[in-house]
C-alpha positions in Angstrom: -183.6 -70.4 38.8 -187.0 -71.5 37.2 -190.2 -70.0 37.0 -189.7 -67.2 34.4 -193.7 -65.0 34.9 -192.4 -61.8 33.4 -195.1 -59.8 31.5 -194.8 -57.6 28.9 -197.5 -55.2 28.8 -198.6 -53.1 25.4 -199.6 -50.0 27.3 -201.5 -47.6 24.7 -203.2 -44.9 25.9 -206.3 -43.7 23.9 -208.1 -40.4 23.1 -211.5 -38.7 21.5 -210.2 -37.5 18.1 -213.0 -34.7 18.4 -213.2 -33.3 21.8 -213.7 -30.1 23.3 -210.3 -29.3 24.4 -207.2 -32.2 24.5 -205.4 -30.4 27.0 -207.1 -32.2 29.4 -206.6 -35.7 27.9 -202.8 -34.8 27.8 -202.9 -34.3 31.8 -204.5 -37.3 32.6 -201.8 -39.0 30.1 -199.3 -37.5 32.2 -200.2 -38.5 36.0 -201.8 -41.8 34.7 -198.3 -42.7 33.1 -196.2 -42.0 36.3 -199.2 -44.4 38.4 -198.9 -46.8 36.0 -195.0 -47.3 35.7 -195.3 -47.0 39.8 -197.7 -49.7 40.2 -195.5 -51.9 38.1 -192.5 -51.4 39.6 -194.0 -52.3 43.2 -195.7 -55.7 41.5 -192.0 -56.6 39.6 -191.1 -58.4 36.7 -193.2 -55.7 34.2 -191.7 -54.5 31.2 -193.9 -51.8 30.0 -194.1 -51.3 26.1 -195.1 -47.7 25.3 -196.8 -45.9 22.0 -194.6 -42.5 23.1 -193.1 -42.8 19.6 -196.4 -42.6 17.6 -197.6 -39.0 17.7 -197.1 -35.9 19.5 -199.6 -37.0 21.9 -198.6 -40.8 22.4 -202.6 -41.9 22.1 -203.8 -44.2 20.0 -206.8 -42.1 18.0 -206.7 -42.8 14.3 -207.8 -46.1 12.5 -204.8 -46.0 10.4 -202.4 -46.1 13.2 -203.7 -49.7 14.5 -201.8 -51.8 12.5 -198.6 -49.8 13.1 -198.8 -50.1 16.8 -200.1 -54.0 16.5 -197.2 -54.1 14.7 -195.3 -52.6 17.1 -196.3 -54.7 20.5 -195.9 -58.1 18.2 -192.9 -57.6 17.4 -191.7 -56.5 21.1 -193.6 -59.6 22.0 -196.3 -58.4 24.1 -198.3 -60.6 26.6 -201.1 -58.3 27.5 -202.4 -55.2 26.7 -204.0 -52.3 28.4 -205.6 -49.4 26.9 -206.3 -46.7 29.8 -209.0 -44.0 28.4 -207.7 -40.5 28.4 -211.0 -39.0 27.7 -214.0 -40.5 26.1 -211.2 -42.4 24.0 -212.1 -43.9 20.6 -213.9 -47.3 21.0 -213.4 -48.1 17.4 -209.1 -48.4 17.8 -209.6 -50.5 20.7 -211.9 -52.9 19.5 -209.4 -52.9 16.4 -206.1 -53.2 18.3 -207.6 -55.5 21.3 -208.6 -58.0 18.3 -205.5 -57.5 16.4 -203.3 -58.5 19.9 -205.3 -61.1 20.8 -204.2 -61.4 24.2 -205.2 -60.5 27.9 -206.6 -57.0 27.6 -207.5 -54.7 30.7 -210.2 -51.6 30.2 -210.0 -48.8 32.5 -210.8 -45.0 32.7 -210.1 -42.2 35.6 -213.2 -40.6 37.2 -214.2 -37.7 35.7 -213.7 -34.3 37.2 -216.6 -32.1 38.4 -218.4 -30.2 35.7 -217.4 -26.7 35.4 -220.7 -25.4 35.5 -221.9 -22.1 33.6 -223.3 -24.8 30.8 -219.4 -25.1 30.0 -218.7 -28.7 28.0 -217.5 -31.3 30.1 -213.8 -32.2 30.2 -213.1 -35.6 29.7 -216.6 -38.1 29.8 -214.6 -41.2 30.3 -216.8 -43.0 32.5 -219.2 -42.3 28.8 -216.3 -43.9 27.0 -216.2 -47.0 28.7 -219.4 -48.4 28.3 -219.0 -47.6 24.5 -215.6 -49.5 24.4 -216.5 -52.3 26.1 -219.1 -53.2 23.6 -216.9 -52.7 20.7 -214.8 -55.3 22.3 -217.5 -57.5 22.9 -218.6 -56.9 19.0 -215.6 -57.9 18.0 -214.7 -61.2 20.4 -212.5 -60.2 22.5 -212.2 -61.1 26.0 -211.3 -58.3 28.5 -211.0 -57.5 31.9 -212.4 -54.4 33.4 -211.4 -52.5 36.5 -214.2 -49.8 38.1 -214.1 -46.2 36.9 -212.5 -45.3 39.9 -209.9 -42.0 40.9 -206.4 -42.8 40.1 -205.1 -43.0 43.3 -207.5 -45.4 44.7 -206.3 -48.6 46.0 -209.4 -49.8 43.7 -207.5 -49.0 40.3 -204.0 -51.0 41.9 -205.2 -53.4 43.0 -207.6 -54.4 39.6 -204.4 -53.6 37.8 -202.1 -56.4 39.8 -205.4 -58.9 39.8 -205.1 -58.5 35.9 -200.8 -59.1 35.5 -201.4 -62.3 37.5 -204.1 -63.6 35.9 -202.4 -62.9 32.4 -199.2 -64.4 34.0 -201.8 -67.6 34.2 -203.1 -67.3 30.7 -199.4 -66.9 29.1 -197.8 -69.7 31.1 -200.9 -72.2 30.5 -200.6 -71.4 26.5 -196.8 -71.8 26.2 -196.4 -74.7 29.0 -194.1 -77.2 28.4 -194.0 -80.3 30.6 -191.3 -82.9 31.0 -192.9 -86.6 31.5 -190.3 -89.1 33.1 -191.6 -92.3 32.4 -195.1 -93.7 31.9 -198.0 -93.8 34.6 -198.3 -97.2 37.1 -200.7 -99.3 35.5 -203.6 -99.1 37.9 -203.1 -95.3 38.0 -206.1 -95.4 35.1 -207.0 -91.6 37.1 -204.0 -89.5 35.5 -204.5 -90.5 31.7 -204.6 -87.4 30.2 -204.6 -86.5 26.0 -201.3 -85.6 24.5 -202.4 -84.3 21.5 -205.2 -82.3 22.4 -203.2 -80.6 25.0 -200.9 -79.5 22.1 -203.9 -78.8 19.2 -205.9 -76.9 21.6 -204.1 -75.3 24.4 -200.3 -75.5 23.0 -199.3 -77.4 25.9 -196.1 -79.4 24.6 -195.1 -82.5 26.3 -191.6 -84.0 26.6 -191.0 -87.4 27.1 -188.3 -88.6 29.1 -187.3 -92.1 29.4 -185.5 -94.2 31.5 -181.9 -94.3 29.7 -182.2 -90.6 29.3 -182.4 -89.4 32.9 -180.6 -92.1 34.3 -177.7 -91.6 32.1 -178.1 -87.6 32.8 -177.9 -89.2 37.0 -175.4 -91.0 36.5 -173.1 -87.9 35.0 -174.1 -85.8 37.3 -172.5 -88.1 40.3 -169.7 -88.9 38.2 -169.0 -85.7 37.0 -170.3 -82.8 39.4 -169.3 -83.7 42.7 -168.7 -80.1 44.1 -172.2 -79.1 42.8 -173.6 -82.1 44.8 -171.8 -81.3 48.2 -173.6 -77.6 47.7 -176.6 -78.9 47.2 -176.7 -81.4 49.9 -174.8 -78.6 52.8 -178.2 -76.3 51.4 -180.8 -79.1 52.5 -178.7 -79.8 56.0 -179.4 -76.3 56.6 -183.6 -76.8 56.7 -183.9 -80.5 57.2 -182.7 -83.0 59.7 -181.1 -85.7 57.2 -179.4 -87.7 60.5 -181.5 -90.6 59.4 -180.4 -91.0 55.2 -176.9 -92.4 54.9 -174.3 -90.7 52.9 -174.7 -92.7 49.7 -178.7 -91.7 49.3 -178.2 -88.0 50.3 -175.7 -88.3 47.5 -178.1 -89.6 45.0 -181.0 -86.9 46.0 -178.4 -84.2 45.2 -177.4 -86.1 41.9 -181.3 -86.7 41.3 -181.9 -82.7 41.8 -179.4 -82.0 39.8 -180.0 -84.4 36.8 -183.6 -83.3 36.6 -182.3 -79.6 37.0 -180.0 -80.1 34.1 -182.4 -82.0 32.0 -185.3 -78.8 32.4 -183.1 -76.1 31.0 -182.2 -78.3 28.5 -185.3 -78.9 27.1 -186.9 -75.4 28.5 -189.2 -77.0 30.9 -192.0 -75.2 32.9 -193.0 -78.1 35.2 -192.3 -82.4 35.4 -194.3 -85.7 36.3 -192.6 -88.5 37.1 -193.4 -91.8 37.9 -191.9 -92.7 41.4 -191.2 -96.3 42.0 -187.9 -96.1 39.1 -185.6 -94.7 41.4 -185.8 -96.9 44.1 -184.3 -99.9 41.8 -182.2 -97.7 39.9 -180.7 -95.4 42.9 -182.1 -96.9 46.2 -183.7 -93.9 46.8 -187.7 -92.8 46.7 -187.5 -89.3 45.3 -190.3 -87.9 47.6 -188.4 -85.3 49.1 -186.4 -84.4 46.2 -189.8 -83.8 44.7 -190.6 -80.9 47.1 -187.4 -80.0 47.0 -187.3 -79.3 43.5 -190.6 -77.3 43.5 -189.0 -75.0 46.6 -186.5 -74.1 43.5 -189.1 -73.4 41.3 -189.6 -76.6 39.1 -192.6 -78.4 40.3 -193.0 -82.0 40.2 -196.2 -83.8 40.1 -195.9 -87.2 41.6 -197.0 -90.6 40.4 -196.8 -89.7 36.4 -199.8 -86.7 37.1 -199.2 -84.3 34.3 -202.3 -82.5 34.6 -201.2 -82.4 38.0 -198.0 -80.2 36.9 -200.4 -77.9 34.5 -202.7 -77.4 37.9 -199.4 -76.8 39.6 -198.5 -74.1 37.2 -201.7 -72.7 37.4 -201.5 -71.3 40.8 -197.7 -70.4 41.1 -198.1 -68.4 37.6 -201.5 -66.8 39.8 -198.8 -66.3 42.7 -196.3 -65.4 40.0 -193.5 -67.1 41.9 -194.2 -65.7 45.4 -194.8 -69.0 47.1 -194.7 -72.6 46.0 -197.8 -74.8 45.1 -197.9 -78.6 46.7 -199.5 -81.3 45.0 -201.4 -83.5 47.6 -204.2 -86.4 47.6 -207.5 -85.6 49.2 -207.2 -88.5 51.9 -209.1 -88.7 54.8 -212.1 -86.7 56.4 -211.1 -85.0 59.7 -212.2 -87.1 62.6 -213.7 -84.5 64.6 -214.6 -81.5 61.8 -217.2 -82.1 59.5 -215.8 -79.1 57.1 -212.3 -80.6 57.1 -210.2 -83.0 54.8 -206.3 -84.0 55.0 -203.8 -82.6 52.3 -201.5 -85.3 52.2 -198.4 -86.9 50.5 -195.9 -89.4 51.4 -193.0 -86.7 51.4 -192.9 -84.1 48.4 -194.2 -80.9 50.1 -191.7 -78.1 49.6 -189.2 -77.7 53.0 -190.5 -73.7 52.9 -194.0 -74.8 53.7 -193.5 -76.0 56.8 -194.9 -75.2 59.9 -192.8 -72.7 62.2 -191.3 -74.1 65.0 -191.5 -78.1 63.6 -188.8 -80.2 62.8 -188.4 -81.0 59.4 -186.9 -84.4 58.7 -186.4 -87.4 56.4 -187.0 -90.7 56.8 -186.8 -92.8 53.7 -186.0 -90.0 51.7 -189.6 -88.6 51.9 -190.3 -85.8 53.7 -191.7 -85.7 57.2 -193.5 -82.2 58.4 -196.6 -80.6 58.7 -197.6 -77.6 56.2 -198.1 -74.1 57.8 -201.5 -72.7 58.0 -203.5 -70.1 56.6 -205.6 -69.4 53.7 -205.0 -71.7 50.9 -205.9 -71.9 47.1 -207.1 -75.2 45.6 -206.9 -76.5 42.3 -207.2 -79.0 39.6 -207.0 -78.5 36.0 -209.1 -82.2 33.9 -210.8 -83.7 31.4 -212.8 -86.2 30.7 -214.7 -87.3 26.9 -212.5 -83.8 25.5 -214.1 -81.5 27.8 -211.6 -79.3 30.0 -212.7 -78.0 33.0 -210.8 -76.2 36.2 -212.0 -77.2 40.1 -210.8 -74.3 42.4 -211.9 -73.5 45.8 -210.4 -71.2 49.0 -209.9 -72.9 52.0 -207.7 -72.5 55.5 -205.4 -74.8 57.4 -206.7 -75.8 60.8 -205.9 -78.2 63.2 -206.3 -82.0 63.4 -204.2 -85.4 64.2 -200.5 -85.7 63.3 -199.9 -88.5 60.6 -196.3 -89.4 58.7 -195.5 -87.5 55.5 -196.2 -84.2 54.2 -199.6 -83.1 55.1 -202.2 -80.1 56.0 -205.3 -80.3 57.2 -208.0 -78.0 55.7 -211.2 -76.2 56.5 -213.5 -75.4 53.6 -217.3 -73.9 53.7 -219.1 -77.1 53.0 -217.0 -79.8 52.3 -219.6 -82.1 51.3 -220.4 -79.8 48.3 -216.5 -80.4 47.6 -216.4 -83.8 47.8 -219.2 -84.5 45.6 -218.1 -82.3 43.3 -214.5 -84.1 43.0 -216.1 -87.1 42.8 -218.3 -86.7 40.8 -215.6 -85.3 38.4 -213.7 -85.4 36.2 -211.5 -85.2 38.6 -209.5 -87.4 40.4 -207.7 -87.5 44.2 -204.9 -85.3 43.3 -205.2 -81.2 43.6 -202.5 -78.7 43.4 -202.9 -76.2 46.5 -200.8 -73.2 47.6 -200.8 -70.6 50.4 -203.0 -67.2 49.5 -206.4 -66.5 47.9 -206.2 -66.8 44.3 -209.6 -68.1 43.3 -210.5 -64.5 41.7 -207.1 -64.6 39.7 -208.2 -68.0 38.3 -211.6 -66.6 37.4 -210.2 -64.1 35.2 -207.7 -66.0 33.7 -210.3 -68.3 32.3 -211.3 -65.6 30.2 -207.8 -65.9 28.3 -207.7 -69.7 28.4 -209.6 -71.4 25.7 -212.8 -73.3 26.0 -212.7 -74.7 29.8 -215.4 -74.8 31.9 -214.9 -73.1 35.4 -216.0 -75.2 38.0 -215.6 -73.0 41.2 -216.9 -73.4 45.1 
């Protein structure tokens, strides 16, 4: 329903103008096209925007023909661009065009095929090619990402190729965010101020505020009006939670809650929402916890406790999982009794119901959530600022084992957690970090590139 992490990728091939013989080029065109369109329709959600319609050849060559293809992939709205080398290729359109874009660009080439010996000329020199084009792009600014002159059918060239859609699925849903904010932060909660307007002036992150009248009036419809729609909802949950212990009246009022803020996301074309929590026990006599997870499961994440840089670190890693699996926002809580390397993942209820452990029993008890997380490896996050300087904390970790405690929680195992912790604390960052199942650390590292002036702060 939400989470839209579509790419549309400006795919022009490139050519030498003066070569020894094209027809080689043209071949490589030809099988690299098929792989191409293959690879992308095995990753998903690719629309592939072609240059077939320039020239006889479909290769970008000439100078003069940059501003018609620029031209071209704006107006089809391009969010990346990737400009595969057919031979040498011409380093001076794709400095040209990769500056004109101004988006996520990816460099490859095919390995070259043996010399035909007898002093003939070499066929194609693209590995020659590449070095030349990517210091035209460095000349003129613009950031790429480049996968390793490899064969086409090596599982080297796919995988760089899906590595680069996710992290330009980061880089296009960080500079068009836009974040719903329910209500202000709890006073004491000094730790999630963030900057309105330099989110907006630098990254283009647009907050929407939503106040108190708003979404409880949008509530309130929703249980007057869309009863049916509530009884759906609610018969979904039964199916994956034990709610024996909420009475009918609050299960009610989570469904109506959902709903509300489902309503109230299209409306104003939201990527992600912060909230603060305590409202909706005096308004509702509910704690939205679980509706919280519940939400994110559908592809809306909510950040707890008014944390909207929360919700962009949440963003972060779904758009690097581009939808496969949903994040959870947690607090760093407790070190591990018994593992030095460990700390506890934790909330008081609004993990998604996906995440949880197989063969538990996931339950509610005051509307909050009650399950451990599954295991595995796990991505963590947390995008901050402090003084106007952004940076991003990321770090790869696995759930392990440890004691059983009330809420949502995971415990995980990291290298060195002391390097962590006093790295977190030492800041600017706070308690909070967005996490989600699968190693995404690299995708994050080359999303940076496409991000603006943040400083990566990996482990």
């Amino acid at each position: 329903m939400f989470g839209d992490y579509k790419i549309v990728l400006g795919y022009a091939p490139t050519r030498r103008d003066r070569f020894f013989d094209n027809k080689y080029a043209l071949a490589n065109k030809t099988s690299i096209d098929a792989r191409v369109k293959d690879i992308a329709s095995k990753i998903g959600n690719i629309e592939i925007v072609d240059i077939d319609w320039l020239n006889e050849d479909g290769m970008l060559v000439e100078t003069e023909d940059v501003a018609k293809v620029a031209r071209h992939f704006k107006n089809a709205g391009v969010d990346a661009l990737f400009m595969p080398h057919m031979n040498f290729g011409q380093e001076l359109v794709v400095g040209e065009l990769g500056k004109a874009i101004g988006k996520p660009f990816l460099l490859w080439g095919p390995r070259d095929p043996e010399p035909p010996g007898d002093f003939g000329p070499r066929q194609t020199d693209v590995s020659c090619g590449l070095f030349v084009s990517g210091k035209a792009l460095s000349r003129y600014g613009v950031p790429f990402t480049y996968i390793e002159n490899c064969w086409l059918d090596s599982p080297i060239f796919e995988k760089g190729f899906e590595d680069f859609i996710r992290a330009a699925t980061v880089a296009k849903k960080f500079k068009k965010l836009r974040l719903g904010q329910i209500c202000l932060r709890t006073r004491q909660f000094t730790s999630v101020i963030f900057n309105e307007s330099e989110l907006l002036e630098r990254f283009g992150i647009e907050i929407i505020p939503i106040n108190s009248t708003e979404f409880t009036a949008k509530i309130n419809d929703v249980l007057s009006n869309k009863k049916a729609e509530i009884s759906d909802l609610i018969r979904d949950i039964n199916c994956s939670v034990n709610t024996s212990a909420i009475d009918d009246e609050k299960l009610q009022n989570i469904g109506a809650l959902e709903l509300g803020l489902m309503e109230l996301a299209k409306f104003y074309n939201l990527d992600a929402m912060s909230a603060e929590c305590a409202v909706f026990d005096k308004d509702f006599g509910i704690f939205p916890c679980f509706a919280w997870g519940d939400l994110t499961d559908r592809g809306l994440p909510v950040a707890c406790e008014a944390d909207v840089l929360g919700s962009v670190s949440s963003i972060l890693l779904t758009a690097a999982a581009r939808g496969e699996t949903p994040n959870f926002l947690a607090d760093l809580t407790i070190r591990h009794p018994r593992n030095e390397n460990s700390e506890l993942l934790w909330h008081c209820g609004p993990f998604p119901k996906s995440l949880a452990k197989p063969g538990s029993n996931p339950s509610l008890q005051l509307c909050r959530g009650m399950w451990e997380l599954k295991g595995g490896d796990i991505t963590v996050a947390r995008f901050d600022s402090i003084g106007g300087k952004y940076s991003i904390f990321a770090g790869e970790a696995k759930g392990t084992d440890g004691p059983s405690t009330y809420g949502n929680y995971l415990w995980m195992e990291v290298d060195n957690w002391a390097k962590w912790e006093r790295k977190l604390v030492e800041g600017p960052y706070v308690h909070h970090v967005a996490a989600i199942h699968g190693k995404y650390l690299h995708i994050l590292d080359e999303a940076c590139k496409y991000m603006g002036e943040i400083r990566k702060d990996f482990v």
